[in-house]
C-alpha positions in Angstrom: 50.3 37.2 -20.8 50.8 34.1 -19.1 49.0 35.0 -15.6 46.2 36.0 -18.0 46.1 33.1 -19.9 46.1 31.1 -16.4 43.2 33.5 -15.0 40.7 32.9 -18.1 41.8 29.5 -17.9 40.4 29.4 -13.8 38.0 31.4 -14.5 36.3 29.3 -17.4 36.8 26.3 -15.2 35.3 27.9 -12.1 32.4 29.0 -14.4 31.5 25.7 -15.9 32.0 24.1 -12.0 29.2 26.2 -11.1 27.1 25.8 -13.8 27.1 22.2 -13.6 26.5 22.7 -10.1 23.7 24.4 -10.3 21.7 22.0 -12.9 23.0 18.9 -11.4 21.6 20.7 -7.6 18.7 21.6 -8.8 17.9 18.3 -9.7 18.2 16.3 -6.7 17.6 19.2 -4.8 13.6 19.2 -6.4 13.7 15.5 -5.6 14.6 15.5 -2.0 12.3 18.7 -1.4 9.2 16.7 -3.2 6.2 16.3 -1.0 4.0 12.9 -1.2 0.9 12.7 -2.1 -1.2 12.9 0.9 -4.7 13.4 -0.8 -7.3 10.8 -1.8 -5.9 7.6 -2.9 -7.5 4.5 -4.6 -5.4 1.1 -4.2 -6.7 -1.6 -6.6 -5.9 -5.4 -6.5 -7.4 -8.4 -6.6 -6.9 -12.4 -6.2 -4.1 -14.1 -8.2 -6.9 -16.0 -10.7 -8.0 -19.1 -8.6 -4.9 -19.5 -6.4 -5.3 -18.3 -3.0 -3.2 -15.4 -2.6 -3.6 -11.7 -3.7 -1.6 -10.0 -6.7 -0.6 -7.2 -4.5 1.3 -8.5 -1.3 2.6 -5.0 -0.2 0.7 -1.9 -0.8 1.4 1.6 1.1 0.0 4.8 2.3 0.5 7.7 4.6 -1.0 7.9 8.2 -4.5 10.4 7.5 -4.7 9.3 4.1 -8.6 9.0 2.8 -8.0 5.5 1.3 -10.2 3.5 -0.9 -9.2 -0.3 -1.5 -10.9 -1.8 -5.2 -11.0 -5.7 -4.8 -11.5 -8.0 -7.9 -12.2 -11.3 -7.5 -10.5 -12.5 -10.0 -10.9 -16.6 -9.7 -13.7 -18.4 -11.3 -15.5 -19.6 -8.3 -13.8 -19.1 -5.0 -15.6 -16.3 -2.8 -13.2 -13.5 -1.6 -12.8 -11.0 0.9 -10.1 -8.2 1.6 -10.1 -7.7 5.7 -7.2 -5.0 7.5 -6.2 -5.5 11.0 -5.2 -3.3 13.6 -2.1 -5.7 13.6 0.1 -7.9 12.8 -0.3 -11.9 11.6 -1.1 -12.3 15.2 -4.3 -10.6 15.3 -5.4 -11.8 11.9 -5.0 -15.5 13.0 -7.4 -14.4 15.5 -9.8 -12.7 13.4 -9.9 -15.4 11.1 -10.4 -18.0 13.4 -12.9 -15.7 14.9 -14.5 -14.9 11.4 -15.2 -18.6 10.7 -17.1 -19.4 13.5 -19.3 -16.2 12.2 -19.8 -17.9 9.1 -20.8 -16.7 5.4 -24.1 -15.0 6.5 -21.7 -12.5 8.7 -19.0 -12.0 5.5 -16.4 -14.0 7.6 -16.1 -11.4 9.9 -16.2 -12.0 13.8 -19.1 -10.0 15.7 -17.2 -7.8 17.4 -15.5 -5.5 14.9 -13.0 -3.8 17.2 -9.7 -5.4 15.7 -10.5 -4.4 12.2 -9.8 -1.1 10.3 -11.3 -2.1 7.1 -13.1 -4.6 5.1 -14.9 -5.5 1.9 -17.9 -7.8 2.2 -17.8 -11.2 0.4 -17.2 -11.0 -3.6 -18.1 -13.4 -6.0 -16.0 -14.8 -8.9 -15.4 -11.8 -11.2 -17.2 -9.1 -8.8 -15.4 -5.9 -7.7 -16.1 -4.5 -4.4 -14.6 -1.8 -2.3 -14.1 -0.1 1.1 -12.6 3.2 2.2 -11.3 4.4 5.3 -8.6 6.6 6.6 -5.0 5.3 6.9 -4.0 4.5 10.4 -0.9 5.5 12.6 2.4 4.7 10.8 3.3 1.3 11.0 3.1 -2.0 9.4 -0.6 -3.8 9.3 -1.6 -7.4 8.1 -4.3 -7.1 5.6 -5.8 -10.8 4.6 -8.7 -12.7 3.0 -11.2 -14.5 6.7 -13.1 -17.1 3.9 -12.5 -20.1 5.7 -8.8 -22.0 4.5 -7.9 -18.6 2.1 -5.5 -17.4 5.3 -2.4 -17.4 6.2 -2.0 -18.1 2.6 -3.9 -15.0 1.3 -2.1 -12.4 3.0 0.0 -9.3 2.2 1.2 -6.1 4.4 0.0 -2.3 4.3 2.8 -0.3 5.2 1.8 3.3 6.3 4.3 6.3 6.6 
């Protein structure tokens, strides 16, 4: 009587182990099987009201992505542009610099167009504009506003995996 006592005993304990097991495993295991996203994706942000910095600092994608980037302007008179390099703060010094001597008439955005993955043209106060394109090798790129004085303090980093 007593072995069979000690055998239901085992046996009710080994049976609730597993059962636990399972629904606790099948949990996790879902979440560490789950694909991303790698379809279509639309990214919206904007400017933070009239200071000169974006809402979003950090956004992120996967590399072959079809991106689509929805900018609002959302100050009440500065002009705004949303400009991705194929780089780091480096190369967006240089296309800035670059974009200012272009001027408004070219959208703050130098002549030759090789540094640059993606841009918006020039909003206005209020205005939404957009630009799509397809996410880049993985990697970290600087993403930043060329109207003259708006960078390095209206920056932020697109991180793609």
């Amino acid at each position: 009587m007593n072995i069979q006592l000690r055998t239901l005993m085992i046996s009710t304990v080994l049976g609730l182990s597993l059962l636990l097991t399972a629904c606790g495993g099948s949990t996790s295991s879902s979440a560490a099987t789950a694909i991303p996203s790698t379809g279509p994706v639309t990214l919206e942000l904007g400017s933070a009201g009239d200071n000169l910095a974006f809402n979003k600092t950090a956004l992120t994608v996967f590399s072959g992505q079809q991106v689509t980037i929805k900018f609002t302007d959302n100050s009440t008179a500065l002009q705004h542009n949303w400009v991705l390099v194929k780089g780091g703060d480096d190369l967006a010094q240089q296309v800035a610099t670059e974009g200012l001597v272009a001027g408004a008439d070219k959208n703050y955005l130098p002549t030759d167009p090789a540094n640059i993955i993606a841009n918006t043209p020039l909003s206005n106060a209020g205005q939404t504009v957009e630009t799509s394109f397809t996410a880049p090798a993985p990697g970290t790129y600087t993403y930043f506003c060329t109207v003259p004085g708006h960078y390095p303090l209206m920056k932020g980093t697109l991180t793609v995996n």
